[in-house]
N, C-alpha and C positions, 0 to 999 in steps of 0.2 A: 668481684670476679665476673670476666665475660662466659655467658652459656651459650653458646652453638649448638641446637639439637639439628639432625642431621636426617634422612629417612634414605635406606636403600633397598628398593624392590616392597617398599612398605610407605603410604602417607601417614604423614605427622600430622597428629589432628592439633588444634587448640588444647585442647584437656591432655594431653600429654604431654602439650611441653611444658605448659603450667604443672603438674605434675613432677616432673623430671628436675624445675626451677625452683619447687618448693621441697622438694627431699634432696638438693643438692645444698641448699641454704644454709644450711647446718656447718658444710663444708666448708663455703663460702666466708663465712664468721671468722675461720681458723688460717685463711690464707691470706695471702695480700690481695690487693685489689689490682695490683696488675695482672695475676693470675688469668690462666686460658682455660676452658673446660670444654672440650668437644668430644659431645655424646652424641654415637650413631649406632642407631636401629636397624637393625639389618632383618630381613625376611629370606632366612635361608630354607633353600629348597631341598630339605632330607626330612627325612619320617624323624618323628620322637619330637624331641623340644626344637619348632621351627623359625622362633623366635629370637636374638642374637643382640644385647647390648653390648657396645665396647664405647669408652671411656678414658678419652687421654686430657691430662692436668698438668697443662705445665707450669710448673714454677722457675721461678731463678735458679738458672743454673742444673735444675733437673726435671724430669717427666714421671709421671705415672701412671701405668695401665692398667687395667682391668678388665675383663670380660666374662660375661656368663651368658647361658642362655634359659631358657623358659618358654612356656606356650603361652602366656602373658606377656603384651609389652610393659603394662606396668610391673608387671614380678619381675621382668628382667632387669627393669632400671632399677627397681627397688632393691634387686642384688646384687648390681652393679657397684650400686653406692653405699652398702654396706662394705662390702671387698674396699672399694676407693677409703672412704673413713677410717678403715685401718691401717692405711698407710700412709695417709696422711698424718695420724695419730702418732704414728710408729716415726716417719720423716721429723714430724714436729719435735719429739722425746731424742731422737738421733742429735741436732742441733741443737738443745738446749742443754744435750751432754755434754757437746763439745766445747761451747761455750762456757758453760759454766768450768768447766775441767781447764781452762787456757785462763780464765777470772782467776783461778785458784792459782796456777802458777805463776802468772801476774802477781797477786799477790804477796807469794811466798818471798821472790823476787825484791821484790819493795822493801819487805820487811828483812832481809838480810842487808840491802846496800844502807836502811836504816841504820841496822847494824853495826854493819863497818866503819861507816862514818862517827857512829857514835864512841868507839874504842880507839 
């Protein structure tokens, strides 16, 4: 998987994006390796949590987003990628249902024209 960390209105230090590269890695494991990952840090100018990670992953065929914010730039990646992890998880378990559920009627398939052939 490609990581692209990004900085806006904020510099990306060294220790951040090794940071952001090793708690995405987990991710990374679960996906293919042509997979895209662009993570960008944003420094929004409002009172409260001014901090802003967003998170897009594209896969084959589809993306996924995430965002959160934090007065941490590492709390915010670190929530980011939790949020992202479960939808990958979630994407992951989506396709292994369908697959497996088409496997099944594939085989049902078989085992009938078995069948008919055989009477």
């Amino acid at each position: 998987m490609q990581i692209e960390v990004k900085g806006r209105n904020l510099q990306v230090t060294d220790e951040l994006r090794e940071y952001a590269e090793k708690r995405f890695a987990k991710i990374a494991k679960q996906v293919s390796d042509l997979a895209e990952l662009d993570l960008e840090v944003a420094d929004e100018n409002v009172p409260g949590d001014p901090i802003a990670a967003e998170v897009v992953l594209r896969l084959k065929g589809t993306e996924l987003r995430a965002k959160e914010v934090s007065k941490d730039p590492k709390h915010a990646v670190n929530l980011v990628a939790d949020n992202l992890e479960r939808q990958v998880k979630r994407h992951r378990d989506k396709r292994r249902g369908r697959r497996e559920s088409r496997a099944a009627v594939d085989s049902m398939r078989t085992a009938d024209t078995a069948l008919e052939e055989a009477s």
